[in-house]
C-alpha positions as CSV (number, residue, x, y, z in Angstrom):
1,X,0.0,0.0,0.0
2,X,2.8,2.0,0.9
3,X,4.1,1.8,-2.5
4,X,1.3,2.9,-4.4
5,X,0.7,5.8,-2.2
6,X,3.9,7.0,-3.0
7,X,3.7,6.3,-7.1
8,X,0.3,8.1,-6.9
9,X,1.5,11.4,-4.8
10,X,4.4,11.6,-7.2
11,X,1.7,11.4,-10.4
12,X,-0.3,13.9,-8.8
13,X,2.6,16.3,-8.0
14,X,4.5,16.0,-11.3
15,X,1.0,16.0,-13.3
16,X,0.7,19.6,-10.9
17,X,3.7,20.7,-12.7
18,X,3.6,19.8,-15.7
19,X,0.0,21.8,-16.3
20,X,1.5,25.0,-14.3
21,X,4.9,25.1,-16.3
22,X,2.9,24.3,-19.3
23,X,0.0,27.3,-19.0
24,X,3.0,29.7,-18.2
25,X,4.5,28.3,-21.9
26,X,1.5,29.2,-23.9
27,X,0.7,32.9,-22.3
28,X,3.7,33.8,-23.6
29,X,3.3,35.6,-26.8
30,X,6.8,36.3,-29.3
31,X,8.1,39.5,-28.6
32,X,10.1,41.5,-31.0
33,X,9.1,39.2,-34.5
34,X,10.5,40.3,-37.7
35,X,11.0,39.1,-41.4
36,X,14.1,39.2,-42.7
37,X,15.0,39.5,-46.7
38,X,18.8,40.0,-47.8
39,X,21.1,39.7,-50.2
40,X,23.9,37.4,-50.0
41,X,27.7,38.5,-51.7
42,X,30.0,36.1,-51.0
43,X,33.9,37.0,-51.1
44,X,35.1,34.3,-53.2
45,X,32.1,32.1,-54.6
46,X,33.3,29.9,-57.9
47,X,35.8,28.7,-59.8
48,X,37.3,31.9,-61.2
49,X,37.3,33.1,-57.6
50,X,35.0,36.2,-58.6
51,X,32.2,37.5,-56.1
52,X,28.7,35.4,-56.1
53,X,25.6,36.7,-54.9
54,X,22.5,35.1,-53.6
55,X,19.7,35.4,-50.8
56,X,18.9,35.1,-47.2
57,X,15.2,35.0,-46.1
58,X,14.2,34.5,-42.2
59,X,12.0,34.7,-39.4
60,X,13.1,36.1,-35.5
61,X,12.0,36.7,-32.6
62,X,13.1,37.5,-29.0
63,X,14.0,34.4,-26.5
64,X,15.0,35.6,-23.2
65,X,17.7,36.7,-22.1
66,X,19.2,36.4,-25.9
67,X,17.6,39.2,-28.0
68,X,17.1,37.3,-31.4
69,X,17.1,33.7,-32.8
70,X,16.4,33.2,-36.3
71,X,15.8,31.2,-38.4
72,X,16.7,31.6,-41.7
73,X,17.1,29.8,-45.7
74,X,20.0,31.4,-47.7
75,X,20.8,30.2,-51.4
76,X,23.9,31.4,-53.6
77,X,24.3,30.2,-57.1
78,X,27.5,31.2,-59.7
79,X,27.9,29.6,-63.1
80,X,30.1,26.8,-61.3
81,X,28.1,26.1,-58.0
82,X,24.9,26.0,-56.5
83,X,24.4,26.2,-52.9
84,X,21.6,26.2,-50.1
85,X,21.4,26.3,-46.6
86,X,19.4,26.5,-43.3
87,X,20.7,28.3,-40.2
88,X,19.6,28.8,-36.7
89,X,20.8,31.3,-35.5
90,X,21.6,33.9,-32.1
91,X,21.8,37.8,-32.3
92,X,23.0,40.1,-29.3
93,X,22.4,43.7,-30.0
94,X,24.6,46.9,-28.2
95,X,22.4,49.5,-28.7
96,X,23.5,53.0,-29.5
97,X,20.5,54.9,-29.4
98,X,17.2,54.1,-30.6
99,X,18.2,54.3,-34.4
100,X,21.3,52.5,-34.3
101,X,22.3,49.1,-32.9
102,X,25.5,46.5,-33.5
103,X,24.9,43.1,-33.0
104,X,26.9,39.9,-32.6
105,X,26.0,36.9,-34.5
106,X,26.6,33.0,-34.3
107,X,24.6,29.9,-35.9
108,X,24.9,26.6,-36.9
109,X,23.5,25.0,-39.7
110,X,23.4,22.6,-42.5
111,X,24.5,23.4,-46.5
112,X,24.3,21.4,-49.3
113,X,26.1,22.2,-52.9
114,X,25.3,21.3,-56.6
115,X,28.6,21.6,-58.3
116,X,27.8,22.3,-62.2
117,X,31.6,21.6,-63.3
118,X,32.6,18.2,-61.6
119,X,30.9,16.2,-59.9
120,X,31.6,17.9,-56.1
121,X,28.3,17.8,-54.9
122,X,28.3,18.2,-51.0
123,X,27.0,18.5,-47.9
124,X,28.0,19.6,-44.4
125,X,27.3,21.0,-41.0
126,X,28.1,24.5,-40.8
127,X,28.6,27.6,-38.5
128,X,28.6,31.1,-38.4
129,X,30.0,34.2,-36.5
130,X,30.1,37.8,-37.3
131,X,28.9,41.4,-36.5
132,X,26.9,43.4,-38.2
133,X,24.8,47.0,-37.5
134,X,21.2,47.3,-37.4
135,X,19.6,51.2,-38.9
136,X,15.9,51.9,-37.9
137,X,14.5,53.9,-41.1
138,X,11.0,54.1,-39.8
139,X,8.8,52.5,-37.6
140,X,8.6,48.7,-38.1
141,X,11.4,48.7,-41.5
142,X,15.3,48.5,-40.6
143,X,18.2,48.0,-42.7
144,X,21.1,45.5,-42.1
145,X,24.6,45.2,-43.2
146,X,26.7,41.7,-41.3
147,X,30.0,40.3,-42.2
148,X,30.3,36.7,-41.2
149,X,32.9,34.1,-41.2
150,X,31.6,30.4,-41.9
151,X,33.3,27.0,-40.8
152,X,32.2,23.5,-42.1
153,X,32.9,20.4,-41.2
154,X,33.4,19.3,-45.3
155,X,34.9,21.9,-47.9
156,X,32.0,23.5,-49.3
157,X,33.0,26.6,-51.0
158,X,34.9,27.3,-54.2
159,X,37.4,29.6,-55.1
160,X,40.2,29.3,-57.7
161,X,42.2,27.1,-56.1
162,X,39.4,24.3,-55.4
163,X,37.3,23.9,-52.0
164,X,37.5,24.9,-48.5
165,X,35.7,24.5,-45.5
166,X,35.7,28.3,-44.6
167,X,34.0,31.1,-46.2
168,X,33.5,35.4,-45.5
169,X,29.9,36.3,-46.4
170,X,28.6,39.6,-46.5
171,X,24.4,40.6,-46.2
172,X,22.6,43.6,-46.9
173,X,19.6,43.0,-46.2
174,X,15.6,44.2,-45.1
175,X,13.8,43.7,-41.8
176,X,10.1,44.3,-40.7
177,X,9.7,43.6,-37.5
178,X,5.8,43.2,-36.2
């Protein structure tokens, strides 16, 4: 008897819990969501070792105590190569004043590659750091510029001397937050 009085108070009190820590989980509504749209130009992006460009679209908002996680697609094609890739990824801002803010950047994801000249086609783990400055234009619309270094575990970009497993990126880029 003992036995199941015990089993059944420690039912009760984690099935307590569990309904409490879930009800605080959905009151909590996203704070600080925004869209995200850039372009990508990436340093040294096929064969010839000339600049690629491509795109980055995404989705953030707020997690305490971090002030952004995104997710994001990104996709940068050149006459020799064809790549994709999903990120998630964490932004810290510094504010400077309410116009103006830095951030710091890091994310891991996955890439895959479509060489068109050999047959090189890849795929990896990847991850990103970087910094980049965040401009308010109006209420709701920002602009973006972020330089970020990229480590894979395979070699997954191209220049003219074959592939590597590092990469700079550059983004311009669009935000609406909501």
């Amino acid at each position: 008897m003992k036995k199941t009085s015990r089993l059944f108070c420690t039912v009760l009190f984690a099935a307590t819990f569990a309904r409490v820590s879930a009800q605080a989980i959905v009151d909590q509504t996203p704070l600080n969501q925004n869209v995200r749209l850039g372009a990508i130009l990436e340093w040294e992006g096929d064969a010839s070792g000339d600049e690629v460009w491509g795109f980055e679209v995404g989705y953030a908002q707020r997690i305490y105590p971090i002030d952004q996680m995104f997710f994001s697609f990104g996709h940068v094609a050149s006459s020799d190569l064809e790549q994709n890739y999903f990120l998630l990824g964490f932004e810290q801002q510094f504010a400077i004043n309410s116009r103006i803010a830095p951030y710091g950047t890091s994310g891991v994801g996955y890439i895959w590659n479509d060489d068109k000249i050999g047959d090189a086609n890849n795929e990896s783990l990847f991850g990103k750091v970087g910094a980049g400055v965040i401009v308010v234009v109006c209420p709701g619309w920002s602009v973006i510029a972020e330089v970020n270094y990229q480590i894979a575990r395979d070699s997954m970009w191209l220049d003219e001397d074959g592939f590597h497993n590092t990469n700079w990126q550059t983004i311009f880029g669009l935000r609406y937050s909501f």
